[in-house]
DRENBA-606806 format. One record per atom (N, C-alpha, C): residue number from 1; residue in one letter; atom name; x, y, z negated. Coordinates in nm, 3 decimals. Atoms other than C-alpha are relative to their C-alpha. Example, Ala and Ser with C-alpha at 12.3 -4.5 7.8 and 13.67 -1.06 7.14 Angstrom:
REM residues 2
<1 'a' 'N' <0.089 -0.119 0.000>>
<1 'a' 'CA' <1.230 -0.450 -0.780>>
<1 'a' 'C' <0.090 0.120 0.000>>
<2 's' 'N' <-0.082 -0.119 0.006>>
<2 's' 'CA' <1.367 -0.106 -0.714>>
<2 's' 'C' <-0.077 0.109 -0.073>>
//
This chain:
REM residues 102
<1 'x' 'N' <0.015 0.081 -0.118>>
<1 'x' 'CA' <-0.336 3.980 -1.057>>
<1 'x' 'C' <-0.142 0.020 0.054>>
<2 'x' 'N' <0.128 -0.048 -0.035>>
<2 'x' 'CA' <-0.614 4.087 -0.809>>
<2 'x' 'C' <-0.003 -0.089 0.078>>
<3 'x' 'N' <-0.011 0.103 -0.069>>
<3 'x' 'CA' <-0.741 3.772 -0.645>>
<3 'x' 'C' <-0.081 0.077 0.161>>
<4 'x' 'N' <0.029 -0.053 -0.097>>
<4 'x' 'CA' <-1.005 3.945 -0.414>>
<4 'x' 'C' <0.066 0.079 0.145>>
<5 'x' 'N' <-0.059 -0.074 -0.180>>
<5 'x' 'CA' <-0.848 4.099 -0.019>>
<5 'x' 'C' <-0.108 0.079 0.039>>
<6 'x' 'N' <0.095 -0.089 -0.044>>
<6 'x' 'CA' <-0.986 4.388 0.086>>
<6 'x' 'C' <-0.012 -0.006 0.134>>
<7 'x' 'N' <0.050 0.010 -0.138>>
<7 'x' 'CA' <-1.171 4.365 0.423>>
<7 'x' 'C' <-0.036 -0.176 -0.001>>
<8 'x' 'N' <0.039 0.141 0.053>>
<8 'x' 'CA' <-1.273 4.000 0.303>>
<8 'x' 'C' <-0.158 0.044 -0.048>>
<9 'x' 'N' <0.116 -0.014 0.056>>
<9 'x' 'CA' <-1.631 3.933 0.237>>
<9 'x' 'C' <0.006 0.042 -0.156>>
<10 'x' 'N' <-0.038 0.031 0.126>>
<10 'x' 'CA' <-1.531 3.853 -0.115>>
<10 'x' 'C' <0.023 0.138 -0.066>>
<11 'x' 'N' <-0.060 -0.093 0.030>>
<11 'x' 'CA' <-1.433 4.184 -0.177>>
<11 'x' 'C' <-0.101 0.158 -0.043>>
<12 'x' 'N' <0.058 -0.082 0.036>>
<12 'x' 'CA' <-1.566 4.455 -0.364>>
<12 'x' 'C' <0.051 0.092 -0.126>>
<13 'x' 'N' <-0.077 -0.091 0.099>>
<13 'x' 'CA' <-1.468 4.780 -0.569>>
<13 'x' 'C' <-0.006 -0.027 -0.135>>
<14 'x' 'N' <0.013 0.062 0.092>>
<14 'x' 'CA' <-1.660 4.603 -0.865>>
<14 'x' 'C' <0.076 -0.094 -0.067>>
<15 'x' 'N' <-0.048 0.121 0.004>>
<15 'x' 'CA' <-1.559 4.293 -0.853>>
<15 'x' 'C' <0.126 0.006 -0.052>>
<16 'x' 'N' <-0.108 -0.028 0.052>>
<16 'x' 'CA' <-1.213 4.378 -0.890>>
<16 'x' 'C' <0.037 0.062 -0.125>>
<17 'x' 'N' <0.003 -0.032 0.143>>
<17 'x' 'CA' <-1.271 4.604 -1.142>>
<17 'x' 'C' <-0.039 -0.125 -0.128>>
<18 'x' 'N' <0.035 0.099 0.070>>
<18 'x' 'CA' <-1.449 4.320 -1.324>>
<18 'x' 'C' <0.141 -0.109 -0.026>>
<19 'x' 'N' <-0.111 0.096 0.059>>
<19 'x' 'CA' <-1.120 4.118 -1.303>>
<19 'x' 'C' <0.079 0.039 -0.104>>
<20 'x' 'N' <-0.113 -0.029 0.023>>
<20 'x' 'CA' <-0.873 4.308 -1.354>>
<20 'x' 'C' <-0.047 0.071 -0.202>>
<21 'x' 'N' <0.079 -0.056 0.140>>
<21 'x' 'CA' <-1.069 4.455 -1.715>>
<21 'x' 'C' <0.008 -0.164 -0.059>>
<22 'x' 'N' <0.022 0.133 0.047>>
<22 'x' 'CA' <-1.094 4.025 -1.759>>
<22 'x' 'C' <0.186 -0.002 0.010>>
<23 'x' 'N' <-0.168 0.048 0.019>>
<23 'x' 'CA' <-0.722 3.966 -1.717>>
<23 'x' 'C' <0.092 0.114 -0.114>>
<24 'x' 'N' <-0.055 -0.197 0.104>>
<24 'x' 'CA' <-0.648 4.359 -1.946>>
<24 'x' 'C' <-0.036 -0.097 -0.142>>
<25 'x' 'N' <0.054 0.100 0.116>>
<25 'x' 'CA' <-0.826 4.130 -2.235>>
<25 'x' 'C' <0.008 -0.110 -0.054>>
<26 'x' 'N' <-0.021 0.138 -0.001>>
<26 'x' 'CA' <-0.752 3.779 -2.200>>
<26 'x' 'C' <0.125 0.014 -0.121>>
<27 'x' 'N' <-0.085 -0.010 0.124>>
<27 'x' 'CA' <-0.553 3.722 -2.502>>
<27 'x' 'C' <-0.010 0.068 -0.143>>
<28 'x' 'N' <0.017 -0.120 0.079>>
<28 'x' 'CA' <-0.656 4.004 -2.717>>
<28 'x' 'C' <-0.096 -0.095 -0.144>>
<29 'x' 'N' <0.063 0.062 0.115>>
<29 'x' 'CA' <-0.758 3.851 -3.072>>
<29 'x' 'C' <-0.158 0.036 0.002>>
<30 'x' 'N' <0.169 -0.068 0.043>>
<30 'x' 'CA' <-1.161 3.899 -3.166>>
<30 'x' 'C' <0.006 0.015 -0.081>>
<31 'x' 'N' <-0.058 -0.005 0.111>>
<31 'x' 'CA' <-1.221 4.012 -3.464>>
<31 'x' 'C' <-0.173 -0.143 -0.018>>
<32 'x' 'N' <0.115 0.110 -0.021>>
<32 'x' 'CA' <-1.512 3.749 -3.636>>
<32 'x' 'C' <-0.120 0.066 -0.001>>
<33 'x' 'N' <0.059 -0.025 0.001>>
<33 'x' 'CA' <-1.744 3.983 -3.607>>
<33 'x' 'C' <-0.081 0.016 0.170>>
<34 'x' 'N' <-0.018 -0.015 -0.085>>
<34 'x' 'CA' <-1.731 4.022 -3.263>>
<34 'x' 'C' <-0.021 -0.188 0.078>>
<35 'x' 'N' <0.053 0.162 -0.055>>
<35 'x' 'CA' <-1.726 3.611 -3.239>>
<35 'x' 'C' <-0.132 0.015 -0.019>>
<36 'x' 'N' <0.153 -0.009 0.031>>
<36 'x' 'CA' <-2.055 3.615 -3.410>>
<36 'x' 'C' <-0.124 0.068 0.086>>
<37 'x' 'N' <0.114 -0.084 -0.067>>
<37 'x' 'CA' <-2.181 3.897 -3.235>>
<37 'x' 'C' <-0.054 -0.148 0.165>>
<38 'x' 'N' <-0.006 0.153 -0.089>>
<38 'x' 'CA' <-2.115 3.615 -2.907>>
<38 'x' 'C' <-0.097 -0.100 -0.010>>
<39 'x' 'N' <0.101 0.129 0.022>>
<39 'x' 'CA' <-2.262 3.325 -3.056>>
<39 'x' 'C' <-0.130 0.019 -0.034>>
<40 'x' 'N' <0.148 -0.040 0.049>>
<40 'x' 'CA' <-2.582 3.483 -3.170>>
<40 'x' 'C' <-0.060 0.011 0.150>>
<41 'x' 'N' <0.075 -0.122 -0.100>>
<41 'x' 'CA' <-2.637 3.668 -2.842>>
<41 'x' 'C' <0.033 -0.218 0.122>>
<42 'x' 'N' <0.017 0.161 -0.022>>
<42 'x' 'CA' <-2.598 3.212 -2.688>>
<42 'x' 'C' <-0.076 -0.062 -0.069>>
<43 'x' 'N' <0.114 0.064 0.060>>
<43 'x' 'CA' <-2.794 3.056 -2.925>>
<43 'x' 'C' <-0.089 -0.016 0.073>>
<44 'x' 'N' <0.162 0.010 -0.047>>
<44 'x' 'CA' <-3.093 2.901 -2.780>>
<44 'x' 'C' <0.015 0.013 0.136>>
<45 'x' 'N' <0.008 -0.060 -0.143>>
<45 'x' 'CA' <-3.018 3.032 -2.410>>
<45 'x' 'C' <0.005 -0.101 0.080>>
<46 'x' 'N' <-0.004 0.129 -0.122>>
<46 'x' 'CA' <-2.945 2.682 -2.243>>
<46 'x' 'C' <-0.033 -0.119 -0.095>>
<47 'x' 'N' <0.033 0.143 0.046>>
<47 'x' 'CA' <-3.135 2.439 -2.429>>
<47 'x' 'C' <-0.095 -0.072 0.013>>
<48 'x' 'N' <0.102 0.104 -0.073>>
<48 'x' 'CA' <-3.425 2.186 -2.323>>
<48 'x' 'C' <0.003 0.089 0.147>>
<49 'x' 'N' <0.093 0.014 -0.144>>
<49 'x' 'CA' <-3.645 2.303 -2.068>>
<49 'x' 'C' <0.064 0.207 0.040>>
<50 'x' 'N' <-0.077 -0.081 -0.031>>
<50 'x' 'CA' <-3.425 2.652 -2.073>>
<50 'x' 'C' <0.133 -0.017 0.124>>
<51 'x' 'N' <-0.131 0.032 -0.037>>
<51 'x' 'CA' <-3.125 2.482 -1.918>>
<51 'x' 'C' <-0.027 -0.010 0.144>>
<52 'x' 'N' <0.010 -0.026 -0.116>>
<52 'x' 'CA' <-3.059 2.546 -1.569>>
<52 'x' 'C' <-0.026 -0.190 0.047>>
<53 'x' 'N' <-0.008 0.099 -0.023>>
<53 'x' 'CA' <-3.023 2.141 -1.510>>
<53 'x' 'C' <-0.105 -0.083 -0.061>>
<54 'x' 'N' <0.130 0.135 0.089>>
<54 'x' 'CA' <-3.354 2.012 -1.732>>
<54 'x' 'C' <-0.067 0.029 0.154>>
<55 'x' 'N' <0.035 0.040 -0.127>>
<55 'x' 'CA' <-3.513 1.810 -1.474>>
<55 'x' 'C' <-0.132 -0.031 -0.063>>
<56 'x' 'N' <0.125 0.026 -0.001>>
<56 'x' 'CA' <-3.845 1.757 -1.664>>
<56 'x' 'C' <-0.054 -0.117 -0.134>>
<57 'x' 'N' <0.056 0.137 0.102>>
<57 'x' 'CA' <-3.757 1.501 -1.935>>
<57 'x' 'C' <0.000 -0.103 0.035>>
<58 'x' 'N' <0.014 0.153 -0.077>>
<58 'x' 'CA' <-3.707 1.223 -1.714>>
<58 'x' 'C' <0.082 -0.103 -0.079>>
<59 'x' 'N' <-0.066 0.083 0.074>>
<59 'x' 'CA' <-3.413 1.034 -1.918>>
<59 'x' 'C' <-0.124 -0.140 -0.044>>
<60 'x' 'N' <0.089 0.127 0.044>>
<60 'x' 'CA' <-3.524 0.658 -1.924>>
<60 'x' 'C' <-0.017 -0.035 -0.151>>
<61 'x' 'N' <-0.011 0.031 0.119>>
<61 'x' 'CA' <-3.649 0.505 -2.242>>
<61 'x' 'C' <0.089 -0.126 -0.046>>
<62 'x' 'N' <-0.077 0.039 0.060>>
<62 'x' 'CA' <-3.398 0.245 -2.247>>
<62 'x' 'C' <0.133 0.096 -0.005>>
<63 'x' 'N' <-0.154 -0.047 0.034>>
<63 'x' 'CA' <-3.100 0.487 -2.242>>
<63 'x' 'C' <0.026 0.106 -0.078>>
<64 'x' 'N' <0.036 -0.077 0.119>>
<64 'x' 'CA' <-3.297 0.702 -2.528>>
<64 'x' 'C' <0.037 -0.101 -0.098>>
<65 'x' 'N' <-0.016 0.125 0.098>>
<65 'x' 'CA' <-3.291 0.376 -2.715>>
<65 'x' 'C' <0.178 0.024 0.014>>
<66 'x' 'N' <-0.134 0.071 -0.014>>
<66 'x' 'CA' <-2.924 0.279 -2.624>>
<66 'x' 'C' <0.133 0.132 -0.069>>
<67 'x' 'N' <-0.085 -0.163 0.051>>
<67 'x' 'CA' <-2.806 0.658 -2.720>>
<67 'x' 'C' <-0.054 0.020 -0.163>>
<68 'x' 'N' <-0.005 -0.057 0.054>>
<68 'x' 'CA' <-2.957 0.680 -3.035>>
<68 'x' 'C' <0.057 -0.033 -0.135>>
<69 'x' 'N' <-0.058 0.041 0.162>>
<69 'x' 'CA' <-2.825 0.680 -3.404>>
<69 'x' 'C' <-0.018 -0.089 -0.051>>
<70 'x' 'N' <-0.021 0.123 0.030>>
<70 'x' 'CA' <-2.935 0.372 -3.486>>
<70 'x' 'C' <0.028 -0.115 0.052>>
<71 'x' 'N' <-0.047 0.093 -0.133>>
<71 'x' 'CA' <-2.855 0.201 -3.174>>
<71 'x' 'C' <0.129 -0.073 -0.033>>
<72 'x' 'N' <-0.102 0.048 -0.006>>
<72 'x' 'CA' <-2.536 0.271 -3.253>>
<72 'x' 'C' <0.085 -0.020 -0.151>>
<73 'x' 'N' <-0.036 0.036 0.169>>
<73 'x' 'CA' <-2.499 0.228 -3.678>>
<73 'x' 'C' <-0.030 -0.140 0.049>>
<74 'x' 'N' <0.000 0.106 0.016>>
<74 'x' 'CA' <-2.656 -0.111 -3.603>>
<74 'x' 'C' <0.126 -0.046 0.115>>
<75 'x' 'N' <-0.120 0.066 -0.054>>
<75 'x' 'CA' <-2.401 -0.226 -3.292>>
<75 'x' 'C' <0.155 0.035 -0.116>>
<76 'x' 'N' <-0.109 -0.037 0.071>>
<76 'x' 'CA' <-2.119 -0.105 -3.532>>
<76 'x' 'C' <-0.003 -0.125 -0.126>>
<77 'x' 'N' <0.065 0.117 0.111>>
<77 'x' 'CA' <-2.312 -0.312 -3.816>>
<77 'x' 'C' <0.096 -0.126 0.064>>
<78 'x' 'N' <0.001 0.149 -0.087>>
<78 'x' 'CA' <-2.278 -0.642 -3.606>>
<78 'x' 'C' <0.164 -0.003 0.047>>
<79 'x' 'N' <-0.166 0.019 0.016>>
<79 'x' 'CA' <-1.878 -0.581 -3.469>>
<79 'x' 'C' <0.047 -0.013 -0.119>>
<80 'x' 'N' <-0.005 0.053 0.079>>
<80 'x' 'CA' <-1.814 -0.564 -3.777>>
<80 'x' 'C' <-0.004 -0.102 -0.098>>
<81 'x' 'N' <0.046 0.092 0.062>>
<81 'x' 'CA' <-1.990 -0.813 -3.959>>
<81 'x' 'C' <0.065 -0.127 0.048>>
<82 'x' 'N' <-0.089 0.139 -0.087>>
<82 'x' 'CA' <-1.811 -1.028 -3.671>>
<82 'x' 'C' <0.095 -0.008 -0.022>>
<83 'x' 'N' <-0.177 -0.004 0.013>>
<83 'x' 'CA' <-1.495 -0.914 -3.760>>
<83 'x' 'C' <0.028 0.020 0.176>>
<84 'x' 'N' <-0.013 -0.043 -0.095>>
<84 'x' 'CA' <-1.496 -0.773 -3.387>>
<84 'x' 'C' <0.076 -0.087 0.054>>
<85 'x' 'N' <-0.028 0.106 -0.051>>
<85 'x' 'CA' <-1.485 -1.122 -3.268>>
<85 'x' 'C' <-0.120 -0.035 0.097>>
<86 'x' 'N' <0.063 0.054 -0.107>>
<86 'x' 'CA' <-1.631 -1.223 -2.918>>
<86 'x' 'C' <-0.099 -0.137 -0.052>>
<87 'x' 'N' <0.079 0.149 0.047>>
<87 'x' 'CA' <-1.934 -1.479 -3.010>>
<87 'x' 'C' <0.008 -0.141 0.099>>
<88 'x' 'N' <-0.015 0.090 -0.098>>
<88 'x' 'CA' <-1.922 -1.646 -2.686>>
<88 'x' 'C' <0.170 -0.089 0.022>>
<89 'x' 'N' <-0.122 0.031 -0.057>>
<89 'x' 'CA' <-1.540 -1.664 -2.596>>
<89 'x' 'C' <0.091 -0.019 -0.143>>
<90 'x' 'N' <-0.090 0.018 0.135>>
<90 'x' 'CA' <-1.386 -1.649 -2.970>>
<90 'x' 'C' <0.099 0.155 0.012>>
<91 'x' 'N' <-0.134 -0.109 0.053>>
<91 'x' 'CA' <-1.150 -1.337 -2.878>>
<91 'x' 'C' <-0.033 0.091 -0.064>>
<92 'x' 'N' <0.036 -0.176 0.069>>
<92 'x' 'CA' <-1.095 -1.035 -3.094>>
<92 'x' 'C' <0.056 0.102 0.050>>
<93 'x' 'N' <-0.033 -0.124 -0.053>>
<93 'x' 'CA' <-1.106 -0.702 -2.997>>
<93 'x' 'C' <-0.007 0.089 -0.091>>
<94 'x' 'N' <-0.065 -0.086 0.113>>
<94 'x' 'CA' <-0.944 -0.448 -3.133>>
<94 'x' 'C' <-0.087 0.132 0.026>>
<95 'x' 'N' <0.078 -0.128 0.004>>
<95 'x' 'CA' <-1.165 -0.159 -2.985>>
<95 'x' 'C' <-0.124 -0.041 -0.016>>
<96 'x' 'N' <0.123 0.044 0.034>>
<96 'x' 'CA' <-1.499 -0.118 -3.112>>
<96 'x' 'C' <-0.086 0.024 0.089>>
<97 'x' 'N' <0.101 -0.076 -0.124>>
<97 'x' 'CA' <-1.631 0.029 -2.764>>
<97 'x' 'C' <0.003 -0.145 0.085>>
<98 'x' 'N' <-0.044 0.096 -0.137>>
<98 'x' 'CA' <-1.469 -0.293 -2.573>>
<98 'x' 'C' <-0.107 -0.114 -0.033>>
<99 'x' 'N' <0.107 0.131 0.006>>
<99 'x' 'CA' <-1.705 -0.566 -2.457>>
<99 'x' 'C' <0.083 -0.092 0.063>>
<100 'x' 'N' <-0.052 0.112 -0.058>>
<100 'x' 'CA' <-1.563 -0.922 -2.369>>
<100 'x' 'C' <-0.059 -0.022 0.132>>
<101 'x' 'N' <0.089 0.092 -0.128>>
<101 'x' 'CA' <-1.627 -1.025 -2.010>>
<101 'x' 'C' <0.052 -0.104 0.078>>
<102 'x' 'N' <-0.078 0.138 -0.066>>
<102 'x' 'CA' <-1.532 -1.365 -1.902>>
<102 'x' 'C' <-0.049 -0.002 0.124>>
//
């Protein structure tokens, strides 16, 4: 399936080639050497201040707090400990994400 139209901007002797070589492959097992080779050659390529979208580090410090590992061992702590019972209203909730809001 050749999506590109020739006499279309879009369109180019490459390009097509480039598909149609992507659709010849699609399916074709890897072997794991060949995964590896992949994941090595990613590693590292989009991460902090690499990543096309790092904006500088801005993330507020309450939603560093509110994200991190103990943020969320201790809220887990405390549903628990409640028996994932509403303090205010008395109800229980059965999900541990759900907050009561009267």
């Amino acid at each position: 399936m050749i999506v590109a139209v020739q006499g279309t901007p879009e369109f180019n002797e490459y390009s097509v080639f480039l598909r149609a070589i992507s659709v010849a492959l699609s399916g074709k097992p890897k072997s794991l050497e060949t995964k590896l080779k992949y994941s090595l050659a990613r590693k590292g390529k989009y991460v902090g201040d690499k990543h096309p979208n790092w904006k500088g580090g801005i993330t507020p410090v309450h939603q560093i707090i509110r994200n991190s590992k103990e943020s969320k061992e201790w809220a887990a702590f405390i549903r628990k400990r409640d028996n994932f019972t509403c303090q205010e209203c008395g109800a229980v909730v059965n999900d541990s994400n759900a907050t009561v809001i009267s």
